[in-house]
C-alpha positions in Angstrom: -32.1 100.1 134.4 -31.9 99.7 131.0 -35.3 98.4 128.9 -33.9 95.5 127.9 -32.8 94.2 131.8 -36.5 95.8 133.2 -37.7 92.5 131.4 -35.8 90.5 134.3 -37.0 92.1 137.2 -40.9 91.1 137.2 -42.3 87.9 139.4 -43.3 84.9 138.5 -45.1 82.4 139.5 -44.3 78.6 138.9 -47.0 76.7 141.1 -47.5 78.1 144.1 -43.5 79.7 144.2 -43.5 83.3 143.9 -40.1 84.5 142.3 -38.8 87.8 142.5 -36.9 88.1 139.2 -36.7 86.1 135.9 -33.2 85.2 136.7 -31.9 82.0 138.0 -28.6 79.9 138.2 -28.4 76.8 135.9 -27.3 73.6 137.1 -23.8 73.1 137.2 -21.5 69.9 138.0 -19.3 70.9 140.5 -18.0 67.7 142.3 -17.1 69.6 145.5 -18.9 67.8 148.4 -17.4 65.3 151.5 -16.7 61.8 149.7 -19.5 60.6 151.2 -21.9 63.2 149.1 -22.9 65.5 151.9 -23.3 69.2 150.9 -19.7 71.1 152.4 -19.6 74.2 153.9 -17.7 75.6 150.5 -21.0 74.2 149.0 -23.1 76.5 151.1 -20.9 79.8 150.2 -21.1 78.9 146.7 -24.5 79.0 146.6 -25.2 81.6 149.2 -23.4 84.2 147.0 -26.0 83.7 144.0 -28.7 84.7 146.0 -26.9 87.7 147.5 -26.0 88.5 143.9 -29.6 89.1 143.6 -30.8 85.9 141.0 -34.5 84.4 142.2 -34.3 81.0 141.7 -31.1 78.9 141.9 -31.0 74.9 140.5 -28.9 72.9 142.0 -26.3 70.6 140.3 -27.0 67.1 140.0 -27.7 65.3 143.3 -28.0 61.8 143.0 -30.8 59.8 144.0 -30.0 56.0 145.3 -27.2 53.6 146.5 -27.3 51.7 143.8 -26.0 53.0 140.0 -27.0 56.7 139.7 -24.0 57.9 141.2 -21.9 59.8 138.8 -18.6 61.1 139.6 -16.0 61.3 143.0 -17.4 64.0 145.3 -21.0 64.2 143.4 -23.3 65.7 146.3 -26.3 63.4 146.8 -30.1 62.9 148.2 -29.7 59.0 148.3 -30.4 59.2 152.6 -31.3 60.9 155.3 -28.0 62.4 156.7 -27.1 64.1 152.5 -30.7 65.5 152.7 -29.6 67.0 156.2 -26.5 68.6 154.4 -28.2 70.7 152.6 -30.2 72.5 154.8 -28.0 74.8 156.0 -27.6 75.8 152.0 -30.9 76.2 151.7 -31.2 78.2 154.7 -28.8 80.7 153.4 -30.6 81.1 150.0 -33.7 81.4 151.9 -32.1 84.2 153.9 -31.3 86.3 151.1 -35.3 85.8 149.5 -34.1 83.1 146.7 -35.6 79.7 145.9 -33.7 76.6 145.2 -34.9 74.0 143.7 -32.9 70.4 143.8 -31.6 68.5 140.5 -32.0 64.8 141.0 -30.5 62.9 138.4 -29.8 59.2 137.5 -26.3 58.9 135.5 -26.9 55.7 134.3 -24.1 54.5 131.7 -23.0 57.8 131.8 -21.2 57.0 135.4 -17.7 57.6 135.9 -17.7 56.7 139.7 -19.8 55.1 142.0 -19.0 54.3 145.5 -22.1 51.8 146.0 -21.6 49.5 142.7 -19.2 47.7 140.2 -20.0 48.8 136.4 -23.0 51.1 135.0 -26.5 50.4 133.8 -28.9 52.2 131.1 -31.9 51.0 128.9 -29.6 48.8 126.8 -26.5 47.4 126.5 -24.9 50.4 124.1 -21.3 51.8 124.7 -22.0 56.0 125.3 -20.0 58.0 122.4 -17.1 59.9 123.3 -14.8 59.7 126.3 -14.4 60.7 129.9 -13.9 64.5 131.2 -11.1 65.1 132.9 -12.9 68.2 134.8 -14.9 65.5 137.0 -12.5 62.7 137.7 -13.2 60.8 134.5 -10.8 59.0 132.3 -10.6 57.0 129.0 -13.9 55.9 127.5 -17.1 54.7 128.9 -18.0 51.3 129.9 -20.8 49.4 128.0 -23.2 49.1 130.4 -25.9 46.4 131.3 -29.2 46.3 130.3 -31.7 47.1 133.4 -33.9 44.8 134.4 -37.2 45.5 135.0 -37.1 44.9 138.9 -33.7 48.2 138.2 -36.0 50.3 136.5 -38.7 49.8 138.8 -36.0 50.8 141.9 -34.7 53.8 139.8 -38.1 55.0 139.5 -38.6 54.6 143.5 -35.4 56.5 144.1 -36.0 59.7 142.3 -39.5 60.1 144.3 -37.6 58.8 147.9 -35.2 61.3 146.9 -37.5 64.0 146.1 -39.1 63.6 149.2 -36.0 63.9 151.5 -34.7 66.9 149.4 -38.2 68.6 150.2 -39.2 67.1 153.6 -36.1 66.9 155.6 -33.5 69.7 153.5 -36.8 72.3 152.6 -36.2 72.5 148.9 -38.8 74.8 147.2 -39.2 72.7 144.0 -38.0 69.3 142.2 -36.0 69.5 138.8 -35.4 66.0 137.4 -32.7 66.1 134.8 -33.5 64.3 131.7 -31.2 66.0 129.6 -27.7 65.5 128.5 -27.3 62.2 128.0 -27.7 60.4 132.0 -30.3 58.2 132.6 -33.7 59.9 132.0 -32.3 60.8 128.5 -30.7 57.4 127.7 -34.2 56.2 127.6 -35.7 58.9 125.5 -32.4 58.8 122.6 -33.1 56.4 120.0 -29.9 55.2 119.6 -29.0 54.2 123.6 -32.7 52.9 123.7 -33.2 49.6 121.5 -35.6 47.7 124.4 -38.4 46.2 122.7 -40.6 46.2 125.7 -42.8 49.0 127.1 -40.2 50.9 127.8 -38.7 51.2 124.2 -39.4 51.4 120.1 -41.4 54.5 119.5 -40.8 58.3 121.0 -44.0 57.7 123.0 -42.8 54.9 124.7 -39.3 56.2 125.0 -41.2 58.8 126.8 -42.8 56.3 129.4 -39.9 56.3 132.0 -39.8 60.3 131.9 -43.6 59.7 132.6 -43.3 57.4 135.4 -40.5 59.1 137.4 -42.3 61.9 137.4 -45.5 60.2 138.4 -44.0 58.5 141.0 -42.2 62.0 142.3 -45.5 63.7 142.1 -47.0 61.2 144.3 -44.2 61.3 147.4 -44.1 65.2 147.2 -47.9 66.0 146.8 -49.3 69.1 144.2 -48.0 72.1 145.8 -44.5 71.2 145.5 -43.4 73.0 141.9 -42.2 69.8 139.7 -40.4 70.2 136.8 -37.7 68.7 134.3 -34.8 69.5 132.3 -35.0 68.5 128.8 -31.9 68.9 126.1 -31.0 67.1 122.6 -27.5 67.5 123.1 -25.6 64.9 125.8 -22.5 65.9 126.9 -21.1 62.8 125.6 -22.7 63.4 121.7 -22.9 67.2 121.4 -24.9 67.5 118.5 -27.3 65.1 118.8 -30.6 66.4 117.2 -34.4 64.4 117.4 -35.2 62.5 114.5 -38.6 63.2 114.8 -38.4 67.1 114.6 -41.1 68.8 115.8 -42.8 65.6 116.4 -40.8 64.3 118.9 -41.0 68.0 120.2 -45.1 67.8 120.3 -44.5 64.2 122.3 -41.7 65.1 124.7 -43.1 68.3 125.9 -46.8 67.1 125.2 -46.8 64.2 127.7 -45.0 66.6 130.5 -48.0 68.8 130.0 -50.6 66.5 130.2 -48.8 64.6 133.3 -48.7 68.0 135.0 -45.5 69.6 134.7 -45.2 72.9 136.6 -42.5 74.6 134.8 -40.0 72.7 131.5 -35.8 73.7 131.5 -35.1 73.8 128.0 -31.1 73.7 127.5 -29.4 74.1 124.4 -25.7 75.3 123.5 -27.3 78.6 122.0 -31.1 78.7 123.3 -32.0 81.6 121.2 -31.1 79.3 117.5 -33.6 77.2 115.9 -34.0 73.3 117.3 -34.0 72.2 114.3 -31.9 72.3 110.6 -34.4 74.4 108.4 -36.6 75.4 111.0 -37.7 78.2 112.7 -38.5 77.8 116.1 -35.8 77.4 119.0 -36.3 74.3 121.5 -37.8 77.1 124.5 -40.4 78.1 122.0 -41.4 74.6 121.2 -41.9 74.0 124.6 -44.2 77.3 125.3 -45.9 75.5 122.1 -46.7 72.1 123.4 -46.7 72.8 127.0 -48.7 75.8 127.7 -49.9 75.8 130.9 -45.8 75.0 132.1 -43.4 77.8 133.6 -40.5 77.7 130.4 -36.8 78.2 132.0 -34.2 78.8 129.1 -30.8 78.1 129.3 -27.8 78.4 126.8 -25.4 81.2 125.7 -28.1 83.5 127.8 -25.6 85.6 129.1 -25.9 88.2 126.7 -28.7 89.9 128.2 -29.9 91.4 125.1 -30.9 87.7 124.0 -32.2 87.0 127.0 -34.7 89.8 126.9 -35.6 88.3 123.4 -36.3 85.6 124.8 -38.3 86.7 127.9 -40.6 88.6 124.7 -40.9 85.3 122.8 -42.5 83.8 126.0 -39.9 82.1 128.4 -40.7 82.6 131.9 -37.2 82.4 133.5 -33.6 82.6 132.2 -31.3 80.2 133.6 -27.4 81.0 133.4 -24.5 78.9 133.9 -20.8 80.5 132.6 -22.3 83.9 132.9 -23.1 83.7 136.5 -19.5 81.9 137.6 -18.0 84.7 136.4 -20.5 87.3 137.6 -22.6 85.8 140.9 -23.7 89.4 141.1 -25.2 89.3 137.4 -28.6 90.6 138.9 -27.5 93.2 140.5 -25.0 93.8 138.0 -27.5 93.8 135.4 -30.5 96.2 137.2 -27.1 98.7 137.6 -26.3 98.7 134.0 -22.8 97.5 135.2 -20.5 95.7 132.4 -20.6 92.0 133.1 -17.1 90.3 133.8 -16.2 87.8 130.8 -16.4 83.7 131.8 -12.7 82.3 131.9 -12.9 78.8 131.7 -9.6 78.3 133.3 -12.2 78.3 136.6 -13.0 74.8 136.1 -9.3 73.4 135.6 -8.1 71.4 136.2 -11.2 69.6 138.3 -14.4 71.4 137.8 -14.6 71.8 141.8 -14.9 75.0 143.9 -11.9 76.8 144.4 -11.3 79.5 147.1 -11.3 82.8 144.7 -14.6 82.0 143.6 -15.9 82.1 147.0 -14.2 85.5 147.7 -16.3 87.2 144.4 -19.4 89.1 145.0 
């Protein structure tokens, strides 16, 4: 093993959650499951191989959280009852089985959604149109809808559903750990942007308060899953809708974002960002990771983004981050652990994997 990649192979603890290695699988949209969002059988192999590759913690992609709007896309697995929940035990069975964790994603598209089974049109913090268009790798097409304003009776149900949700994906499927996604642009984030949050009430106006619904869901999750349970969230200031979106605020917004996880008790902070290892900010000095290790010090830091190249991972592991999460880098190499503590030349990413849909296709299940 070479010095760099002995870096990867320590424990470490987030909560109570022992992990094996510093490696884990990022969250990635997939939009494979049963129409009804159960977890598939394909869905079980496709995670099942990660942990016989060898990585200690895998994140699931986005599961969704209610009947109402924070479905996303066709074939999006969900949490939003009692018989998705049962789906994914038998995934999390067979990560168990090879001595990985899994924690689940549960996200909120808001007027990010392309598709929803349960409800006509989309709804965010305000009544803004998102930038951009549509992806084509998950069903979408032409531009975004402008969505409708949520009332305060909507956000108060949102905030119920992620911590009903999180309960079902621990209680009844035997997750290890809760990741809320409040990165890249779906609901979570809407409210913390600026520019797709103009509410004038609490939930609005300053970064503080654009923080509050972040605050509350997790709150309200903490409460249904108790303080064992390792909580966490993703956190980005790209969307995939507005790539290079930056906060206004700097390292300000930085000390408030991560700052009010902390203090609300945030076990472990994903930090994602197209090259995780650059500086947040124009002029500055620090990368988005290290501002979190900064603000948040008593949080587990997972760092995701171009982390592939091990060499910068290891950097990164030395600056502080706890875990490194990878996304093309372990498609293309589901054995990158074991790969990595071999000194074994990593397979290159080809992004023709996710074309035409960005579902999972037969050869992938065949690697490793």
């Amino acid at each position: 093993m070479s010095t760099n990649a002995s870096a990867f192979f320590t424990q470490t603890d987030i909560n109570t959650l022992t992990l094996h290695n510093r490696l884990a699988v990022a969250p990635m949209t997939r939009v494979s499951a049963a129409k009804d969002g159960t977890a598939t059988a394909a869905m079980q192999r496709y995670y099942e191989r990660f942990a016989m590759g060898g990585f200690g913690l895998l994140i699931t992609e986005g599961l969704y959280t209610d009947q109402a709007f924070s479905q996303g896309y066709h074939h999006q697995p969900g949490v939003s009852d009692e018989a998705q929940a049962r789906s994914w035990k038998p995934v999390v069975d067979a990560v168990h089985e090879h001595d990985a964790r899994i924690f689940a994603q549960i996200m909120h598209s808001g007027a990010l959604s392309y598709a929803n089974r349960f409800r006509n049109g989309t709804v965010g913090p305000s009544a803004v149109k998102p930038k951009g268009k549509q992806s084509e790798l998950y069903y979408g097409e032409g531009e975004f809808v402008i969505p409708r304003a949520m009332t305060e009776e909507e956000i108060a149900d949102a905030i119920a559903g992620f911590a009903i949700a999180a309960e079902r994906a621990v209680s009844i499927a035997g997750f290890d750990g809760i990741e809320l996604h409040g990165a890249n642009g779906y609901l979570i984030d809407q409210f913390l942007t600026d520019y797709t949050n103009s509410r004038t009430d609490r939930w609005g106006g300053s970064t503080q308060r654009r923080t509050e619904f972040l605050i509350a869901v997790f709150k309200a999750v903490r409460e249904k899953i108790g303080d064992a349970v390792p909580l966490g969230a993703r956190i980005s200031q790209a969307k995939v809708n507005d790539f290079v979106h930056k906060w206004q605020g700097r390292d300000a917004d930085a000390e408030i974002i991560f700052g009010s996880l902390a203090d609300a008790g945030a076990d472990f902070i994903h930090v994602t960002e197209f090259e995780a290892w650059q500086p947040a900010f124009d002029g500055g000095r620090e990368s988005l990771a290290a501002l979190a290790r900064r603000f948040a010090p008593g949080a587990a830091i997972i760092a995701n983004g171009g982390l592939h190249d091990l060499a910068r991972a290891a950097q990164m592991i030395d600056q502080g981050v706890d875990v490194i999460a990878i996304g093309r880098g372990a498609l293309a190499n589901p054995d990158l652990p074991r790969r990595a503590a071999a000194a074994r030349e990593l397979a290159v990413f080809d992004s023709g994997i996710l074309a035409p849909i960005a579902n999972i296709k037969q050869h992938e299940l065949e690697m490793a």
